[in-house]
Phi, psi and omega in degrees: 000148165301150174212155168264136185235121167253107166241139212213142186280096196226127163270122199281343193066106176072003180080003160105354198268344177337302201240284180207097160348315195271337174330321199283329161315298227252314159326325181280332233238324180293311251237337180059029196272151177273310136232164195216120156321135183234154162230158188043032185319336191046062182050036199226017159321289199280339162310304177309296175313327199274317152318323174281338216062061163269127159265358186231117152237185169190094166312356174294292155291348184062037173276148122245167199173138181252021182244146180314149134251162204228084175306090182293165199275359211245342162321334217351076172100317177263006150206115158274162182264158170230107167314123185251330189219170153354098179100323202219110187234170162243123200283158197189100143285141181212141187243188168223036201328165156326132185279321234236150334274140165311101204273322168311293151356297215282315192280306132029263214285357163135359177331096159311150194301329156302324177283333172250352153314302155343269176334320185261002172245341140297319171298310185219001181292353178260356185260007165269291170346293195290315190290289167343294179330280158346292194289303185273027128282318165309327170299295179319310187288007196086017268201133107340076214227152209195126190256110135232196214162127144301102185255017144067020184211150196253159210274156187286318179275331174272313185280083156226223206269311174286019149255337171337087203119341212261326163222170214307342198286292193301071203280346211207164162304143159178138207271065154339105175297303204313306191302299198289337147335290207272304190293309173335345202259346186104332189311168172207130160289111199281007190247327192288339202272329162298317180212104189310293172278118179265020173292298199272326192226105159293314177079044198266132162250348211211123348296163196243161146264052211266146190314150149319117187232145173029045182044036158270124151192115165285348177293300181346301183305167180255317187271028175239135196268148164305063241199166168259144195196348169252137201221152186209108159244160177238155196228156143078202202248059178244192176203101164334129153232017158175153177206149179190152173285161101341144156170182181264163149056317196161040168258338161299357186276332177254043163087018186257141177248343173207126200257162198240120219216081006235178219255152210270347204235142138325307165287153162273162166268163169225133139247133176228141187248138207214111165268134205244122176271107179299181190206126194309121172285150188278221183273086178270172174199129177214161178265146170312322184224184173257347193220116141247160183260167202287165191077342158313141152296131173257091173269131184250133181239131152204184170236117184225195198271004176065034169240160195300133178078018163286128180246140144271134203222140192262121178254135147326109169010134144106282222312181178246130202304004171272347178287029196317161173249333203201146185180115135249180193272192181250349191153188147282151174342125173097035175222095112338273199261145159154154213245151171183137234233121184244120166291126145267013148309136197091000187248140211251129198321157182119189171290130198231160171218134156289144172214133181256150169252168141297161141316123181093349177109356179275129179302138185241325193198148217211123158212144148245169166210202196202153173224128162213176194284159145332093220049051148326107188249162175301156187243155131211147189216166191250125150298343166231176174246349175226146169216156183290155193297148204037012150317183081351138197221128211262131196228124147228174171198145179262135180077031180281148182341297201118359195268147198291339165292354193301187177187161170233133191255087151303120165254139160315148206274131189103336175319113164309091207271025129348316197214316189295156161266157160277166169262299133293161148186173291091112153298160194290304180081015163083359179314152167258318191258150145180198205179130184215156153248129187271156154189248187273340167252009151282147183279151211131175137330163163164125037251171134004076185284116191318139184158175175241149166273155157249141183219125209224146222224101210243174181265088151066082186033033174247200180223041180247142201258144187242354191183142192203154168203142169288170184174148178223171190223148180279144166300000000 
């Protein structure tokens, strides 16, 4: 049957602490949303959740939500479901795009429409591209599925013939790719399915005239251009019936419809309310988090076909579920859906995966996760300590949160990345264990100019650093 789902985007900034914390809480609440995307979470997912009294988030994405979440193993990182109803979920993405280079600024400052087309299918059509794909096949299966997000770019419906002039930025029409990317996939942009004429409804998130935090604030500026960049799109078989902004203040003559005192982020918030047909998931098996410490209860959620003799059975990374370490059933005959709680005590730090079995014994579904002790610190290392100029430069690291933001940074070596900029930089990919190469696709410069380096392993879209390893790169 249908239901209504309210969902809402908010870049909170600083982890929501710039200004006033409970601001951030008392906005989800006002707003009536049923989960909410976070941008900057600064590692303060649970922190947020814990504040509303939400039992379910997930630092990978940076959800909270007061309806379960079901991390599928097939998601990895760019989507999870949310039970909306018994049984019956919706898929749910939240990106961050890239910031730099700024597509309003580049027209600002004289870009031709060639020049900033360049730019924007470089800066973010590839990191948008694989999550639309991904999101919008589940929608072909039926699946309810939801894109939002700080994207960090203005929409395709708002730069058009009849806006030209309405603000300092917008000289000329222009096909925002990243937006036609995410529709090609089937998404519709819920606040235009709502409020049509961005003439009458700008909807603007970005800049907020959020109180002075660290003698920062661009709502303030005069020269900072103005746009909507913040977003909820739906696929599949959802249908908007209201959206609205979030925001402070004065802020209605540009779309905030319900305002907050005082409001905590640079960015506005979007909320949309959606009648939702859920949907059966397909056969999964997952852990509640991804990372425990030893001796943790491990609760495995999973959904299968509910036939005799079906079992969950927990293995070491790699193994064959005859090697199980731990095998319970999942139920009686007929339990489709259902959760069931595993001891890691005795079990020795590292990698593990849940397997939901069949009748007989066939494996249905695969997810892992890792245990390791209490107060575990990040690794992080280079593959060589030298490398010739445009080499590649091979980064893994280890016992890292997990979080969907985490990221890896090059910096002059030693640099306060507090105060210093990066250079390089790559996420992470929600990994605990992982390994990436920085090179010409990485964002950034490249190659590499001789001199020596740091390479710091930072928390969820912040800049607080956990982990470094030195590297020079030769001429």
């Amino acid at each position: 049957e249908t239901v209504q789902l309210t969902v809402m985007e908010f870049n909170v900034e600083y982890g929501g602490t710039g200004v006033d914390f409970s601001s951030v809480p008392a906005a989800i609440q006002a707003a009536g949303a049923d989960v909410v995307g976070i941008e900057e979470a600064y590692a303060n997912t649970a922190k947020i959740a814990e504040a509303l009294g939400w039992p379910y988030y997930d630092p990978r994405l940076q959800l909270v939500s007061r309806l379960p979440l079901i991390d599928p193993p097939e998601g990895k990182g760019v989507y999870t479901f949310v039970e909306v109803a018994p049984g019956r979920v919706a898929a749910i993405g939240n990106v961050h795009l890239p910031s730099a280079p700024y597509g309003p600024n580049l027209v600002r400052d004289g870009a031709t429409p060639k020049e900033l087309m360049e730019k924007e299918e470089r800066a973010r059509v590839p990191d948008i591209t694989p999550v639309a794909e991904k999101l919008g096949a589940l929608a072909d299966r039926g699946i309810p599925s939801f894109l939002m997000g700080d994207f960090n770019t203005p929409s395709h419906l708002d730069w058009t013939d009849a806006m030209v002039g309405a603000r300092s930025q917008l000289k000329y029409a222009f096909d925002w790719p990243v937006g036609e990317v995410v529709e090609g996939q089937g998404f519709v942009d819920s606040y235009r399915e709502v409020h049509p004429d961005p003439t009458t409804d700008p909807g603007i998130t970005w800049p907020a005239a959020r109180p002075r935090s660290g003698g920062y604030n661009p709502g303030l500026n005069p020269d900072a251009p103005r746009d909507r960049i913040d977003y909820v799109y739906a696929a599949g078989p959802a249908t908007a019936t209201d959206s609205m902004i979030v925001g402070e203040d004065g802020g209605q003559d540009e779309g905030v419809d319900l305002t907050i005192d005082p409001w905590p982020s640079d960015h506005r918030a979007i909320v949309s309310t959606f009648d939702v047909t859920p949907a059966v998931p397909p056969t999964l098996v997952t852990t509640s988090q991804r990372l425990f410490e030893t001796g943790e209860d491990v609760p495995v959620t999973f959904h299968g076909p509910g036939e005799d003799g079906e079992t969950l059975a927990i293995v070491r990374a790699g193994d064959d579920p005859s090697n199980a370490l731990d095998v319970q059933p999942t139920g009686s005959v007929g339990t489709t859906d259902g959760t069931v709680t595993f001891s890691s005590a005795g079990w020795s730090p590292g990698g593990y995966e849940a397997v939901l079995r069949g009748a007989g014994g066939a494996e249905l579904s695969r997810s892992p996760f890792w245990i390791q002790e209490a107060g575990t610190e990040t690794v992080v290392e280079t593959d060589r300590p030298s490398y010739a100029g445009g080499d590649p430069i091979g980064v893994s690291w280890h016992a890292a949160p997990g979080n969907r933001f985490d990221w890896v940074g090059i910096y002059k070596r030693g640099a306060n990345p507090h105060v210093a900029s990066y250079i390089l930089w790559l996420y992470t990919g929600a990994t605990i264990d992982g390994s990436t190469v920085l090179d010409q696709d990485a964002n950034g410069p490249w190659p590499l100019k001789p001199g020596r380096y740091s390479v710091y392993v930072l928390v969820d879209d912040s800049y607080r650093k956990i982990a470094e390893a030195n590297f020079r790169v030769t001429a």
